[in-house]
PLY file of the C-alpha trace (Angstrom):
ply
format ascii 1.0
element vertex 269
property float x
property float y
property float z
element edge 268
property int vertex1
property int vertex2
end_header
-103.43 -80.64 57.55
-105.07 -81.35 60.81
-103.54 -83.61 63.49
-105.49 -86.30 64.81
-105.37 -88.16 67.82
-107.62 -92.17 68.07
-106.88 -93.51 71.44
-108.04 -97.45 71.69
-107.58 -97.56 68.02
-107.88 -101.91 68.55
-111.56 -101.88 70.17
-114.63 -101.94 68.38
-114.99 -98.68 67.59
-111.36 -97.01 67.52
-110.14 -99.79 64.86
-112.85 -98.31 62.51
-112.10 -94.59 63.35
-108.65 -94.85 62.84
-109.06 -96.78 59.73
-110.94 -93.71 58.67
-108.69 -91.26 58.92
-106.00 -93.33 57.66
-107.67 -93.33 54.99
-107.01 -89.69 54.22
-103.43 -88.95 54.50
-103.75 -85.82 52.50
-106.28 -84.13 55.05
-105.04 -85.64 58.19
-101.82 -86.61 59.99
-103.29 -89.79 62.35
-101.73 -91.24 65.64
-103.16 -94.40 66.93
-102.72 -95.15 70.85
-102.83 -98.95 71.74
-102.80 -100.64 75.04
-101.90 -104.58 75.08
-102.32 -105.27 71.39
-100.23 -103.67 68.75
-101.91 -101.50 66.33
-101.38 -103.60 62.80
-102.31 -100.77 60.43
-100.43 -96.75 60.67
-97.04 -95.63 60.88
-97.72 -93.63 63.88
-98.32 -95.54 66.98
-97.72 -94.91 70.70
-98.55 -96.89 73.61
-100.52 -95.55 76.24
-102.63 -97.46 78.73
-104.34 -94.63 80.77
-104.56 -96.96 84.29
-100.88 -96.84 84.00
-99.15 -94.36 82.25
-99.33 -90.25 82.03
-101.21 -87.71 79.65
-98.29 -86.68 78.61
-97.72 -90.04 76.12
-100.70 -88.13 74.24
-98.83 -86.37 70.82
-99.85 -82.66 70.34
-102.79 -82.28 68.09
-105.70 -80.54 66.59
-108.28 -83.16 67.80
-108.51 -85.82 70.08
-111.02 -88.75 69.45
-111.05 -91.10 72.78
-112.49 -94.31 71.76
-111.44 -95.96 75.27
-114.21 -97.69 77.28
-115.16 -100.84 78.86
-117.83 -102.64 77.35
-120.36 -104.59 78.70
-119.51 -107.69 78.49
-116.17 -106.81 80.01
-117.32 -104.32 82.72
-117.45 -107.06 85.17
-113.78 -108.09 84.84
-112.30 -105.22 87.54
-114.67 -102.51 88.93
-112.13 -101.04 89.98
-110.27 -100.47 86.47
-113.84 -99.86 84.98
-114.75 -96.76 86.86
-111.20 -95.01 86.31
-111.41 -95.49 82.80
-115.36 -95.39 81.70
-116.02 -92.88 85.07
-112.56 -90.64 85.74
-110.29 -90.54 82.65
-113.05 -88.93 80.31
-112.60 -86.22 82.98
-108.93 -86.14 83.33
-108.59 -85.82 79.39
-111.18 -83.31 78.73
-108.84 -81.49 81.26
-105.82 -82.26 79.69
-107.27 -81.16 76.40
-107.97 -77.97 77.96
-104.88 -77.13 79.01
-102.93 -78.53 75.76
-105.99 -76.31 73.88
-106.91 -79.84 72.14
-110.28 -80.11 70.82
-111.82 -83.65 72.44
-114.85 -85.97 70.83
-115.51 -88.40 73.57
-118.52 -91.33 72.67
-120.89 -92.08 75.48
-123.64 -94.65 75.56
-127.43 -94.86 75.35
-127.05 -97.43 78.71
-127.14 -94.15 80.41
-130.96 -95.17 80.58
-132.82 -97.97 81.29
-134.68 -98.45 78.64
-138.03 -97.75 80.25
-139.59 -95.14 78.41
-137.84 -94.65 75.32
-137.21 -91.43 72.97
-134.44 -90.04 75.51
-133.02 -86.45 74.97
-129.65 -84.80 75.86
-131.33 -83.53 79.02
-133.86 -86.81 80.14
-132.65 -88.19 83.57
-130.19 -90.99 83.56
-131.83 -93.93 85.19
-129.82 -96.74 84.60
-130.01 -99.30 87.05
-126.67 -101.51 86.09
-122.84 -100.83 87.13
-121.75 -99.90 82.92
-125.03 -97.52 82.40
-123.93 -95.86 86.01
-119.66 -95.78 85.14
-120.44 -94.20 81.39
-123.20 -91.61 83.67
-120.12 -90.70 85.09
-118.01 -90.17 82.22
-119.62 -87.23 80.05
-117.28 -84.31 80.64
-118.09 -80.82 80.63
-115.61 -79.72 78.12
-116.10 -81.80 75.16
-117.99 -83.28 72.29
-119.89 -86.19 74.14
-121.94 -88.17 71.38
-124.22 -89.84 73.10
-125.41 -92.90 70.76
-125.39 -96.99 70.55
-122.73 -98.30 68.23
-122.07 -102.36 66.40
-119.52 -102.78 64.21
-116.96 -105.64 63.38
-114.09 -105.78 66.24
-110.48 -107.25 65.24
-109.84 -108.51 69.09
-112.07 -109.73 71.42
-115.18 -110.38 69.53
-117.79 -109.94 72.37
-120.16 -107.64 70.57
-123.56 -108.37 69.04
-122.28 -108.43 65.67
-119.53 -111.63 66.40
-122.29 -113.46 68.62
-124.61 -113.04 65.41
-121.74 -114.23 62.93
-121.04 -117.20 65.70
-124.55 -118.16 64.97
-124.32 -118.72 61.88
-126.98 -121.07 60.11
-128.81 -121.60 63.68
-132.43 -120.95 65.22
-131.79 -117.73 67.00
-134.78 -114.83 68.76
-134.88 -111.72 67.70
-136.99 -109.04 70.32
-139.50 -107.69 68.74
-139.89 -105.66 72.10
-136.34 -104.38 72.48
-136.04 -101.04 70.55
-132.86 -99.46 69.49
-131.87 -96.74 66.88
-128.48 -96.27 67.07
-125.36 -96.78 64.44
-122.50 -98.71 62.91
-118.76 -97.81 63.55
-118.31 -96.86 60.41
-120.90 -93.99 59.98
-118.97 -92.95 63.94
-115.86 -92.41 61.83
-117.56 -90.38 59.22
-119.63 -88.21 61.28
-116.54 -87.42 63.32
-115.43 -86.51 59.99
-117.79 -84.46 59.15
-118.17 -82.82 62.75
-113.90 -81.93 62.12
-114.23 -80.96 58.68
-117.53 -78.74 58.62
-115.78 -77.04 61.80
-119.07 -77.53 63.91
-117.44 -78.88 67.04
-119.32 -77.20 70.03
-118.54 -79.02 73.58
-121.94 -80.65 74.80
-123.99 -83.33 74.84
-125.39 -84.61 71.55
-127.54 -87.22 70.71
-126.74 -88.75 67.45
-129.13 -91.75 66.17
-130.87 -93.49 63.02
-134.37 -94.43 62.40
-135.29 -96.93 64.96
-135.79 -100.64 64.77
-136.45 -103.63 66.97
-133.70 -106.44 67.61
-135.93 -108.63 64.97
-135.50 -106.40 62.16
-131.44 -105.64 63.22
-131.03 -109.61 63.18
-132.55 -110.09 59.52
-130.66 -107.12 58.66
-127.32 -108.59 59.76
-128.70 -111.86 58.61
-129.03 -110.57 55.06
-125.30 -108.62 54.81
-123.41 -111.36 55.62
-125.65 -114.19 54.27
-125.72 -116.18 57.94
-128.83 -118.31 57.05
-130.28 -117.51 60.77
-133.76 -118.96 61.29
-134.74 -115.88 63.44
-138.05 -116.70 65.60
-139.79 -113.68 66.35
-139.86 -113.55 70.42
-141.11 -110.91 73.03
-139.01 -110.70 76.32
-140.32 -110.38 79.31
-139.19 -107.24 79.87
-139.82 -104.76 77.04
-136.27 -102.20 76.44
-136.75 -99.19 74.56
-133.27 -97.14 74.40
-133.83 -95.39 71.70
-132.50 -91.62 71.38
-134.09 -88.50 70.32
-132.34 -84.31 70.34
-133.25 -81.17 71.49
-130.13 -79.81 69.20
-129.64 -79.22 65.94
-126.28 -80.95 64.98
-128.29 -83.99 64.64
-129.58 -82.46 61.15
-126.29 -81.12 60.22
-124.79 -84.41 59.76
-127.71 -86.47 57.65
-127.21 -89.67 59.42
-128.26 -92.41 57.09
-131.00 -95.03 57.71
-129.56 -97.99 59.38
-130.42 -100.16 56.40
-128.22 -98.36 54.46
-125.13 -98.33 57.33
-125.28 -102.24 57.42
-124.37 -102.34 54.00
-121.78 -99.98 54.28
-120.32 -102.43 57.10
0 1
1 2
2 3
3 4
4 5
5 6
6 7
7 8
8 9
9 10
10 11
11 12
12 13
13 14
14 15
15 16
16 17
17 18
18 19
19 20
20 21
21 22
22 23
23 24
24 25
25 26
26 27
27 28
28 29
29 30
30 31
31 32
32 33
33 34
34 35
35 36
36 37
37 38
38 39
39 40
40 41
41 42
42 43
43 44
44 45
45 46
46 47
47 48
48 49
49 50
50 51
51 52
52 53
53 54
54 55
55 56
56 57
57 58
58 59
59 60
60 61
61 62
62 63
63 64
64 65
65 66
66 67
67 68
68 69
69 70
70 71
71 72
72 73
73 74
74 75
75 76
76 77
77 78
78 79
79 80
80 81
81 82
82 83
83 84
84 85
85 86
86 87
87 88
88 89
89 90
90 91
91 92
92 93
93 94
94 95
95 96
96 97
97 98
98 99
99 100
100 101
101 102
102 103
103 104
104 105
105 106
106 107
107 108
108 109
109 110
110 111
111 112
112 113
113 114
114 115
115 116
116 117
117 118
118 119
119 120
120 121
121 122
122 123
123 124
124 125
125 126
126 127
127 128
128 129
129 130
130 131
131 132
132 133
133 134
134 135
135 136
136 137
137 138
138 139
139 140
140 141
141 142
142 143
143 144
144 145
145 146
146 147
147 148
148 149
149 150
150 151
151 152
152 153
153 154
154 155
155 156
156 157
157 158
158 159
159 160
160 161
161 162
162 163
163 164
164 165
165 166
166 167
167 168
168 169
169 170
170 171
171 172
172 173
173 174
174 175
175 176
176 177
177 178
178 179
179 180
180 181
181 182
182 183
183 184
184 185
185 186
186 187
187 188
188 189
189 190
190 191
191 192
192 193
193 194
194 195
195 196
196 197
197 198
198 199
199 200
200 201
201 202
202 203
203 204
204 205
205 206
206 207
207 208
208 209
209 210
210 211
211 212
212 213
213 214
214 215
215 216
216 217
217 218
218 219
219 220
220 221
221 222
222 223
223 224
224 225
225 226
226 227
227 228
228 229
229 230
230 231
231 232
232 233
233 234
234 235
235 236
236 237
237 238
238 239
239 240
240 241
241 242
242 243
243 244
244 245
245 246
246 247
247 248
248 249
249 250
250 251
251 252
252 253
253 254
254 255
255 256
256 257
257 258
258 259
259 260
260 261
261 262
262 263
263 264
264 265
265 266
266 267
267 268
């Protein structure tokens, strides 16, 4: 039975990773870290905040899946706290996990770029102009699984994310970009492929591009639209300023793990 650690298991992305492997108590023993909010799911919960508190609070495992980060909307909030934790702790783990022999899967972000040119690879230049692309730029240590990629998913906290601003809207006149180009994936299908990565023993420290087939923001509206029956009246619309994020690989592990289409992960939300 492999031991596995979710730190920030009550964002976004860690609620649906730990979930996950929760799921699967006879292949995996799961801790869940949490910060200000208790974890309301797991029997094995620690606190750790990593502004304030040591490495050490991390239990010994087999695999360490860090689903801290400040968001977007949030990064604002305190630079200061933004850049230690999207910028410096990826480091100071990876290191950590080094020296504790813990294999880490860190998530990075397709904000790394600007969204200028589009069909990015693990080794295109990071050109993002904004203070979150230029912390998570920062953040990508040497000595782990970095999967680059773009991410939605429900959230059981803050609801800041695209997919609680398109619930919010619920039965309104909304745009959708037909301009803006994206391509990445739900929470979910994170969980799974980190899964999968664990399970079919093809961890390999790097950077790795992991994506679906792409879409614009109109077609990921009507999508969302039809899953959770919203009744949006979605108006195509073409921003003044065209952003195409979407990722491409130079590496193979991006066939090893059959991502679905992104049709079929919003139904799976």
């Amino acid at each position: 039975m492999k031991k596995i650690v979710v730190l920030g298991s009550t964002g976004m992305l860690g609620n649906a990773v730990g979930k996950y492997f929760l799921s699967q108590p006879d292949k995996y023993r799961t801790y869940l870290s949490y910060r200000n909010k208790d974890v309301s799911y797991g029997k094995n919960k620690f606190k750790f905040d990593p502004l304030f508190e040591g490495l050490d609070k991390i239990p010994k495992s087999d695999f360490i899946i860090n689903c801290i980060g400040i968001t977007k909307p949030n990064i604002d909030k305190n630079k200061a706290h933004s850049i230690i934790i999207n910028s410096l702790f990826p480091w100071q783990l990876a290191d950590h996990a080094r020296k504790t022999k813990t294999k880490l899967i860190h998530i990075t972000t397709d904000c790394v770029f600007s969204g200028k040119d589009g069909n990015y690879r693990e080794n295109s230049e990071h050109d993002a102009l904004d203070f979150y692309g230029k912390s998570k730029s920062l953040g990508e240590p040497n000595e782990a699984m970095v999967l680059r990629t773009s991410i939605i998913g429900e959230e059981i906290h803050n609801h800041a994310n695209l997919l609680a601003w398109v619930k919010s809207m619920a039965g309104k006149d909304i745009n959708g970009f037909t301009n803006h180009l994206w391509n990445g994936i739900t929470t979910n299908q994170y969980a799974k492929l980190c899964g999968k990565i664990i399970d079919s023993n093809i961890y390999e420290p790097g950077i790795f591009h992991i994506f679906s087939n792409r879409v614009n923001k109109f077609k990921l509206l009507q999508l969302l639209d039809k899953k959770f029956n919203l009744g949006l009246k979605i108006k195509k619309y073409k921003a003044d300023v065209a952003v195409n994020r979407t990722l491409a690989t130079t590496k193979d592990l991006q066939s090893k793990l059959e991502i679905p289409t992104i049709e079929e992960m919003i139904r799976d939300i």
